[in-house]
C-alpha positions in Angstrom: 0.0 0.0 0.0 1.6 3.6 -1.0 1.6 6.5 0.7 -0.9 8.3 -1.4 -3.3 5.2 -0.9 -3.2 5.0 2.7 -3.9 8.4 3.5 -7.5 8.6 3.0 -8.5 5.4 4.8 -6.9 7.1 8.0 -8.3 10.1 7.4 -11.8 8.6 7.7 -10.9 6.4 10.3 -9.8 9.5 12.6 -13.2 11.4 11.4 -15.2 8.9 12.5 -13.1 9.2 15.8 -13.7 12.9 16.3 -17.5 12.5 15.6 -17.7 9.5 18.0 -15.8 11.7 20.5 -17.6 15.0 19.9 -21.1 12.7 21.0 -19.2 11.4 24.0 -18.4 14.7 24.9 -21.8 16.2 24.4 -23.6 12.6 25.6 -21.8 13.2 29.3 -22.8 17.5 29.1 -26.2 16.0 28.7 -26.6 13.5 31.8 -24.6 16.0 33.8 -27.0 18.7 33.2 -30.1 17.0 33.4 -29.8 15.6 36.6 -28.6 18.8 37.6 -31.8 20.7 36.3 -33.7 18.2 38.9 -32.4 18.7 42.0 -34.9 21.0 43.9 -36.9 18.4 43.4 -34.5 16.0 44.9 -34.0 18.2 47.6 -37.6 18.4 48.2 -38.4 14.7 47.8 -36.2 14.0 50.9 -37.2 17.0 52.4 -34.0 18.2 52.7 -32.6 21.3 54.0 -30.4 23.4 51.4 -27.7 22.8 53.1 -28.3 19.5 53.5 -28.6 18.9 50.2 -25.3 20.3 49.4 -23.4 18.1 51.7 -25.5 15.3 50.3 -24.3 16.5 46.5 -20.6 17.2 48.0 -20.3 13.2 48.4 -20.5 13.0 44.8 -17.9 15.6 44.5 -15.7 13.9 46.4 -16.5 10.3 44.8 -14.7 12.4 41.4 -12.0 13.5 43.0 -11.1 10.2 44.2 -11.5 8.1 41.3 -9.6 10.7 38.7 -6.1 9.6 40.0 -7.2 6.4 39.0 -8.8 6.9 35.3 -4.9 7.2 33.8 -3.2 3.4 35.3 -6.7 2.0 34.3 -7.1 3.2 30.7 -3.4 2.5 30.4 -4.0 -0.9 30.9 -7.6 -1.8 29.6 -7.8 1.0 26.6 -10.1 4.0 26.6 -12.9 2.1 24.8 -13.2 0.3 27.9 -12.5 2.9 30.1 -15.2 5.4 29.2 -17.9 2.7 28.9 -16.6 1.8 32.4 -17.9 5.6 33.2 -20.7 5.1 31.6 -22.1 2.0 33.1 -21.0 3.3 36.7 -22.9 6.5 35.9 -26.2 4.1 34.5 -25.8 2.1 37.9 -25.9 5.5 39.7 -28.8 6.3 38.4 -30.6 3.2 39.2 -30.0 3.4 42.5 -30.3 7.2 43.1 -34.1 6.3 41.5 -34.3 3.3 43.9 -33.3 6.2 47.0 -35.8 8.5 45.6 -38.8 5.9 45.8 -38.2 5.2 48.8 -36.9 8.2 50.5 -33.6 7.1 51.4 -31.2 10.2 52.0 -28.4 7.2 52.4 -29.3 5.2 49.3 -29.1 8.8 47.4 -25.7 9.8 48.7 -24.6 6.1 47.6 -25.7 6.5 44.3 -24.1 10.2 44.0 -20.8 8.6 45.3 -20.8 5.7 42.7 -21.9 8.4 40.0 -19.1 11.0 40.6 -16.6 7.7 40.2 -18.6 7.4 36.5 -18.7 10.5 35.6 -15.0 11.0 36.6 -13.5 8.0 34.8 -15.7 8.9 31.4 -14.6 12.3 32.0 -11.2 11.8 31.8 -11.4 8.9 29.1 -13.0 11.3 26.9 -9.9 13.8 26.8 -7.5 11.3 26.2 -9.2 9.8 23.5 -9.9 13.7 22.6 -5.9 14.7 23.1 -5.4 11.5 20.6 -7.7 12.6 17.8 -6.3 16.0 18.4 -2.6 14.6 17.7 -4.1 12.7 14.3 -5.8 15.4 12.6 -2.9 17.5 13.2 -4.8 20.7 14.5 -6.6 22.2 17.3 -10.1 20.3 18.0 -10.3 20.1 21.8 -12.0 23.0 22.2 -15.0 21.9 19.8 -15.0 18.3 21.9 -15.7 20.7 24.6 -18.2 22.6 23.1 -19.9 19.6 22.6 -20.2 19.1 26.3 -21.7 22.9 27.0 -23.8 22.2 24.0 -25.3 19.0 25.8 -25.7 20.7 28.9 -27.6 23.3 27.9 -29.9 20.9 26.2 -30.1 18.2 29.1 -30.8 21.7 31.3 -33.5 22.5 28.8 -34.8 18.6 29.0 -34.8 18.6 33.4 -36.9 21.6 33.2 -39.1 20.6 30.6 -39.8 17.3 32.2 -40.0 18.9 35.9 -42.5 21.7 34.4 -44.3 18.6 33.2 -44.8 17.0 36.4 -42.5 13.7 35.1 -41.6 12.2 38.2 -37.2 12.2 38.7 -36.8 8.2 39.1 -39.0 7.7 35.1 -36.4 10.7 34.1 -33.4 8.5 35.1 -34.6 5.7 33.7 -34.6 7.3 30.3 -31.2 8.4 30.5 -30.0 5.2 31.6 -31.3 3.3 28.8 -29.7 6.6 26.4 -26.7 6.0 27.6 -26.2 2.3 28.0 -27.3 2.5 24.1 -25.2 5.3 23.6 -21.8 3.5 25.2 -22.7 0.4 23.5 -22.7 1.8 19.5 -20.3 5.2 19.8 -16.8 4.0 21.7 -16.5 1.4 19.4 -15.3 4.1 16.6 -12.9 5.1 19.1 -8.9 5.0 18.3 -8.5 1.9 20.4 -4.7 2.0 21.3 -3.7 1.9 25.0 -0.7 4.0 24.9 -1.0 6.3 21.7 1.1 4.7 19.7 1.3 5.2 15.9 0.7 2.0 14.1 0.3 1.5 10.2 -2.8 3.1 8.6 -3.6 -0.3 7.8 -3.0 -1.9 11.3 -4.8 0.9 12.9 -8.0 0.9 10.3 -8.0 -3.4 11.1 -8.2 -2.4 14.7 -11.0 0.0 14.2 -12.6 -2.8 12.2 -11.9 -5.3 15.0 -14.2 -3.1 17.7 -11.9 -2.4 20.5 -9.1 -4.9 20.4 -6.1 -3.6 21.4 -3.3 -4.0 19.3 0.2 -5.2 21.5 1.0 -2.2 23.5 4.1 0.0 23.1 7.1 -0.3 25.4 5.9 1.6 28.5 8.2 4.4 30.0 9.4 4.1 32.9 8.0 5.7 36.7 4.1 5.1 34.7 1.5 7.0 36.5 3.4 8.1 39.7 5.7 9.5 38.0 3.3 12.1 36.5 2.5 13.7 39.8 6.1 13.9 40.0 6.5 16.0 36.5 7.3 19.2 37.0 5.3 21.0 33.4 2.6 18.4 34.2 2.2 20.1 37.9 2.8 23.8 36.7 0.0 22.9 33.7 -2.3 21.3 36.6 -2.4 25.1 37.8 -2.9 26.9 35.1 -6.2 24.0 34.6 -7.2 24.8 38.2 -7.3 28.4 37.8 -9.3 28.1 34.5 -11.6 25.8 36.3 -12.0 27.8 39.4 -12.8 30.8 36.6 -15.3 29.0 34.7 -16.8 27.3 37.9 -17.5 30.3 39.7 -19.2 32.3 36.5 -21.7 29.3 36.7 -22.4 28.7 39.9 -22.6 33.2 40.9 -22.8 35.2 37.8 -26.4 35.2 38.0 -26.7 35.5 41.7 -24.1 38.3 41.8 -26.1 41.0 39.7 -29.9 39.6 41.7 -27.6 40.5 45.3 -24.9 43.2 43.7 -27.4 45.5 41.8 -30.9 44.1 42.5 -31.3 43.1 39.2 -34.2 40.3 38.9 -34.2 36.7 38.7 -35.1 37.1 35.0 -31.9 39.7 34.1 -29.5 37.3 36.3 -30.6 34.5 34.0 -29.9 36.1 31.2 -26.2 37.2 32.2 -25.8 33.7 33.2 -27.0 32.4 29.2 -24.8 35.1 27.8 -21.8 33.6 30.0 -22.6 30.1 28.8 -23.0 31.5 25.5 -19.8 33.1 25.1 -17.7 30.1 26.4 -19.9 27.5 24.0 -19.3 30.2 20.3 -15.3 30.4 21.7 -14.9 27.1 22.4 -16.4 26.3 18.8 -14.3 28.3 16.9 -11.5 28.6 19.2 -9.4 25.9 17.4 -8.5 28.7 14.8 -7.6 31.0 16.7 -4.8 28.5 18.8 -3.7 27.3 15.7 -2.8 30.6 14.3 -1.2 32.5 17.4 0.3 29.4 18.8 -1.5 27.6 22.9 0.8 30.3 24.4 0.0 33.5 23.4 -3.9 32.2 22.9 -3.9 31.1 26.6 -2.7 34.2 27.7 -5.0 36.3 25.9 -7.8 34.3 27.0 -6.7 35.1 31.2 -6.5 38.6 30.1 -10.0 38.8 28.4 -11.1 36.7 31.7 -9.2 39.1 34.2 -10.8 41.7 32.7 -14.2 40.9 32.3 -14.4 40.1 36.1 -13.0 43.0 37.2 -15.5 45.0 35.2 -18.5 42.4 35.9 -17.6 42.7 39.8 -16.8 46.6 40.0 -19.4 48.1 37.7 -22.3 49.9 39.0 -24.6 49.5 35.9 -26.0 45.8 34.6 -25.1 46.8 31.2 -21.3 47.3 31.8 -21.7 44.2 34.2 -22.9 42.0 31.5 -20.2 43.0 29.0 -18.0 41.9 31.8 -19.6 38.8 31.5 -19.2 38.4 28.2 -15.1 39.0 28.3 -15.5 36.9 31.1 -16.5 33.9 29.2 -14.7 34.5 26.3 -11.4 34.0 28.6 -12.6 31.4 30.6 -13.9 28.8 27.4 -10.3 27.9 26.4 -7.8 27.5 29.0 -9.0 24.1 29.8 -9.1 22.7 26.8 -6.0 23.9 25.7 -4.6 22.5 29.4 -5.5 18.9 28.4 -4.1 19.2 25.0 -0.6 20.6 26.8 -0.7 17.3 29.2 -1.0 15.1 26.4 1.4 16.6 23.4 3.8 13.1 24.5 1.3 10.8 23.7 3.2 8.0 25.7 2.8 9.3 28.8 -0.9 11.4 28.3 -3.2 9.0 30.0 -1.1 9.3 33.4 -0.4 13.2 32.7 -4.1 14.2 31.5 -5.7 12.5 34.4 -2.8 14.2 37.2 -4.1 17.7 35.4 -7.8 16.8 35.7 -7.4 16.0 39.3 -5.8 19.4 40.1 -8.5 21.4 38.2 -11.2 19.3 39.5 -10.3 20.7 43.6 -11.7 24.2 42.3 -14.8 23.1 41.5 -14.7 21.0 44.8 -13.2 24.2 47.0 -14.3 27.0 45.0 -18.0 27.7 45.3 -18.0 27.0 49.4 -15.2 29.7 49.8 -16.6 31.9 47.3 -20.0 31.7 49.1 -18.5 31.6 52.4 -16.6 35.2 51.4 -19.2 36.7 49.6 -21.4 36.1 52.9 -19.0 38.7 54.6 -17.9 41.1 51.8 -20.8 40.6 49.3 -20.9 38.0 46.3 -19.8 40.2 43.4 -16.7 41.5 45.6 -16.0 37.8 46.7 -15.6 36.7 43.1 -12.5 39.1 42.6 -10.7 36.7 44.6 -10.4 34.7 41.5 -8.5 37.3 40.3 -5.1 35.7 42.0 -5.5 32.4 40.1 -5.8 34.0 36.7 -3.1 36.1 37.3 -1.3 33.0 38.3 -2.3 31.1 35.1 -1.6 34.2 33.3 2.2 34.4 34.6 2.2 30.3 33.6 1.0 29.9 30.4 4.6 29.3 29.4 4.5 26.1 30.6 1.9 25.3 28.4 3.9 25.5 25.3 4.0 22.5 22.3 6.5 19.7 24.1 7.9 17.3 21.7 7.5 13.6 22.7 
């Protein structure tokens, strides 16, 4: 087979990758979202306190934070086809018995069920940007951010779904059970398009197009490097990138969880007005992330990364300083035009060896993950004493920290 001949057969085979990933992506925006859209009326179900509701979602907070460590040794040894189906049947089991704890009023059986689906939801996570990172590397250009507009394109839509359905009086547990059998349907026909190698290697087109063909057998593994996954936590650009993620995450956590509250408190805007700063946030991150792939391809992850903290730094100082809702909401807008890249562009930098980007993407995900673990309590715990919209200038420090980084980021040749 020549050159010329084998070109087109991996092109297709690595366009069928990016579409199967692009669904992933989107497929886990989607469950996220619409379990998220329903849970006043978990809260309510259990009759549960706010408060206690929050501790009760924390444990599935938690449940991610432990199993990320994790998602890198496994995928390593059991491939990423297996791996984010892994997620996906944890997450289906989840919601099984998070519907079994809601019919029967169990606060315990709920907080089970959010534990085993933050370990789902963490493992497909993570899966999901390797495999991205890897289709990334084929095509030979900057797609990570449009995998991740896939997922704030899903979310919006699974929002859209949970309040449909809740407006609708569907009861949460027949909800679940439709996702459950979307997604066991879903994991079952879309991974199998996957790139299924286990460390990234770069086989013969027609090797790699007989894998493809063979449905998730792994072809013999490279020669691993040595100090594997450990030795990751132990890299020093992995650990400086792993901050640079964090701040980004902390950034585009906090804009969702208080943009809309901010303006309601701030400059007693209503309900309504604070909505709509929050969809023009959302709005702004999903367009950049879209075409965003341009834009680092043509002034290098760098000098993109950095512009992006600047257009993030200041948007929040103008969303959190101004007195009128019209400068507040441009604010918004800069805001989440700086905040839609950085992470993407953060698990594309972890991976750019692909022999060691399992172990390295899932030590950067871990990192960025605490902020959206720590960052909403402190923010709301500050914002109780100096007001919301002042509290969120906090997260000024980790942008000028990722801003003062973003060297670290730079293309690393394997």
């Amino acid at each position: 087979m020549t050159a010329a001949s084998a070109t087109q057969p991996e092109r297709a085979v690595v366009r069928r990758a990016a579409i199967a990933t692009f669904v992933i992506f989107a497929t886990n925006g989607f469950i996220f979202a619409s379990w998220a859209a329903r849970i006043p009326a978990v809260t309510e179900t259990l009759l549960l306190s706010t408060g206690e509701m929050g501790l009760v979602l924390l444990i599935g907070a938690i449940g991610s934070l432990c199993a990320m460590p994790l998602v890198g040794p496994v995928s390593s040894k059991v491939g990423i086809i297996r791996t984010v189906r892994l997620g996906g049947v944890l997450a289906v089991a989840a919601g099984g018995t998070i519907a079994a704890g809601l019919l029967t009023h169990s606060v315990v059986v709920v907080a089970a069920g959010l534990a085993v689906f933050g370990v789902g939801i963490a493992f497909w996570d993570v899966a999901q940007n390797i495999e991205g990172a890897d289709v990334e590397h084929r095509l030979g250009r900057t797609v990570m951010p449009q995998f991740h507009a896939g997922f704030s394109g899903g979310a919006v839509l699974g929002a859209l779904v949970g309040a449909a359905l809740s407006a609708l009086g569907v009861p949460l547990p027949a909800h679940l059970a439709a996702i459950m059998v979307a997604v066991l349907v879903i994991m079952i026909l879309v991974p199998r398009h996957f790139l299924p190698l286990t460390q990234h290697e770069l086989p013969a087109v027609g090797d790699l197009a007989a894998d493809v063909a063979a449905d998730g057998a792994s072809p013999a593994p490279a020669p691993k490097e040595p100090g594997g996954a450990l030795a990751a936590w132990t890299h020093r650009r992995t650990l400086l990138i792993g901050v640079v993620v964090l701040g980004a995450t902390l950034t585009e956590g906090a804009g969702n969880d208080w943009i809309s509250k901010g303006v309601v408190d701030g400059l007693g805007s209503s309900e309504a007005a604070g909505a709509g700063l929050f969809a023009l946030f959302v709005g702004a991150m999903t367009v950049a992330r879209w075409f965003g792939g341009r834009i680092i391809d043509r002034l290098g992850r760098v000098t993109a990364l950095r512009l992006s903290m600047v257009s993030a730094l200041v948007g929040l100082a103008l969303y959190s300083l101004s007195g009128m809702f019209w400068l507040s909401a441009f604010g918004a807008l800069l805001w989440g035009l700086g905040a839609a890249l950085a992470f993407p562009m953060g698990m594309s930098a972890a991976s750019d060896d692909p022999r060691h980007a399992a172990a390295r993407v899932s030590v950067v995900s871990t990192i960025g993950y605490v902020a959206f673990l720590a960052g909403p309590p402190f923010l709301g715990f500050l914002g109780d004493h100096v007001g919301l919209r002042l509290a969120l200038l906090a997260i000024l420090v980790p942008i000028a920290v990722a801003l003062v980084l973003a060297g670290a980021t730079r293309r690393e040749e394997a």
